[in-house]
C-alpha positions as CSV (number, residue, x, y, z in Angstrom):
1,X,58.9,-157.2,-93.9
2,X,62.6,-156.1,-92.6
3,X,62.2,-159.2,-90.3
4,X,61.3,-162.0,-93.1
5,X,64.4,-160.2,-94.9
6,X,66.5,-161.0,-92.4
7,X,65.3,-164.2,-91.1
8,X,65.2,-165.4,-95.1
9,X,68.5,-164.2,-95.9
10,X,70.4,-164.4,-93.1
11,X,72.2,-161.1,-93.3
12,X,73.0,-158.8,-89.7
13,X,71.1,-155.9,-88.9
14,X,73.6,-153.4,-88.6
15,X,73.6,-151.4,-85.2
16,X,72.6,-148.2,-87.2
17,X,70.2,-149.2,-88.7
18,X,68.2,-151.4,-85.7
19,X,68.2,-148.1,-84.3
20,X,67.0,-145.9,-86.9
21,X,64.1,-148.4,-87.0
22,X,63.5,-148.7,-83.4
23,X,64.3,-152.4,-82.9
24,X,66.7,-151.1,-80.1
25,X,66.5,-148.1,-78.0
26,X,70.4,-147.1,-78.4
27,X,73.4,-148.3,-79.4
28,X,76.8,-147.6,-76.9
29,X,80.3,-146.6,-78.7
30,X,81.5,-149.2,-76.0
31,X,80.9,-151.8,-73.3
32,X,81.4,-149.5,-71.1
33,X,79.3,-146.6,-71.9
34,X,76.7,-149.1,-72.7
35,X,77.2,-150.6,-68.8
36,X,76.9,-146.6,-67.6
37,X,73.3,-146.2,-69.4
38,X,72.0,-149.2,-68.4
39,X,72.5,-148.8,-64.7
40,X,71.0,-145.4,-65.4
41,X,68.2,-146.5,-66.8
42,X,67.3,-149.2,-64.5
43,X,68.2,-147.0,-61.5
44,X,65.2,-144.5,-63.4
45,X,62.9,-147.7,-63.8
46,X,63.4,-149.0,-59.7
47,X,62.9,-144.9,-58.1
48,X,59.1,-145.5,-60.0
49,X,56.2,-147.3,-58.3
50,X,56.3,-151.0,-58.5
51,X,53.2,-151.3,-58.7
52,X,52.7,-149.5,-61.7
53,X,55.7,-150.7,-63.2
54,X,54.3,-154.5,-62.6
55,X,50.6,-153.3,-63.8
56,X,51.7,-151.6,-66.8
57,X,54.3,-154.9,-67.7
58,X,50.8,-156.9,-67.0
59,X,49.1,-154.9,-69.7
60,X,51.7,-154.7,-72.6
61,X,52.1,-158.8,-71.9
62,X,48.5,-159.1,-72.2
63,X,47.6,-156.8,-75.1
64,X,50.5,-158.5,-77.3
65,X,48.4,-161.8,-77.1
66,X,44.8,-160.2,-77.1
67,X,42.5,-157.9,-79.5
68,X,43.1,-154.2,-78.9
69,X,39.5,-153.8,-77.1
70,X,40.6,-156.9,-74.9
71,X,43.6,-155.3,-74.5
72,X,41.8,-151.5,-73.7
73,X,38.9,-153.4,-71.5
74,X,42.3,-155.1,-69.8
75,X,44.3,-152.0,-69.1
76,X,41.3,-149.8,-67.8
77,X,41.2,-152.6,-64.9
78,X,44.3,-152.2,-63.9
79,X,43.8,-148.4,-64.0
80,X,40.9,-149.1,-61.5
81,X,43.2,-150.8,-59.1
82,X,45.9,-148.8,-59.2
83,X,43.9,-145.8,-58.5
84,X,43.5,-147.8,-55.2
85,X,46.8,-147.7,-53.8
86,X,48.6,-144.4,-52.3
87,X,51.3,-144.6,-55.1
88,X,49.5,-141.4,-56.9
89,X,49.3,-139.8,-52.9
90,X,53.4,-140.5,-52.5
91,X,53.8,-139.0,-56.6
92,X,51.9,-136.2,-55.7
93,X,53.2,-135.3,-52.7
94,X,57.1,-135.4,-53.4
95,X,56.1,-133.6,-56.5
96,X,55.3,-130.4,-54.1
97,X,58.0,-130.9,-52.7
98,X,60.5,-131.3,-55.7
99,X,61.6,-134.7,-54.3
100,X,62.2,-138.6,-55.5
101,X,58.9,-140.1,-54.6
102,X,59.5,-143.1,-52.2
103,X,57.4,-146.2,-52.9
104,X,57.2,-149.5,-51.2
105,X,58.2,-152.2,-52.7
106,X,56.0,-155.0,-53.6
107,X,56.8,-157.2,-50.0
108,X,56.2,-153.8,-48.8
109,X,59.7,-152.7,-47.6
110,X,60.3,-149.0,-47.7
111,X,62.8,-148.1,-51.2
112,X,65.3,-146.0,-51.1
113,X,65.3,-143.4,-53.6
114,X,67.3,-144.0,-56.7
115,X,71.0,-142.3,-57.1
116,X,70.7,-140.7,-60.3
């Protein structure tokens, strides 16, 4: 495999090509282009529901570690809950409207909606 290669030779991955192969998700000319996406990205990743986001982080954690029906059997219980909160109301809602969905956060402050 590319990462026994690399781990037994000792050569770089070149940015290129840990791209091409998905290892990262981009690579930025610069530092600051790369600063720009970022905050873009995790301004995107804060305007979603929290929980979600932590239910879904849950599930990929737990499906590295588990079988993949452990991991299916896992994920459709978190489904379950999640169908149990008004995050899907708030979605759906804002989506009629063509607006940001606002979701509480997990102490249960009201977000604002993200500047993108």
């Amino acid at each position: 495999s590319l990462v026994r290669e690399l781990v037994f030779s000792g050569r770089q991955l070149p940015a290129a090509q840990a791209a091409s192969i998905g290892f990262v998700s981009r690579v930025c000319h610069n530092k600051d282009v790369m600063l720009s996406e970022a905050m873009v990205l995790a301004e995107e990743i804060a305007a979603k529901s929290s929980v979600a986001l932590y239910g879904t982080k849950n599930v990929l954690n737990f499906s590295r570690d588990h079988t993949v029906d452990q991991g299916l059997e896992y994920g459709i219980t978190w489904n379950m809950s999640g169908m149990q909160n008004r995050d899907i109301g708030r979605a759906a809602a804002a989506m009629m409207r063509k607006e940001q969905p606002l979701y509480p956060t997990v102490e249960g402050h009201t977000a604002t909606k993200a500047k993108l």
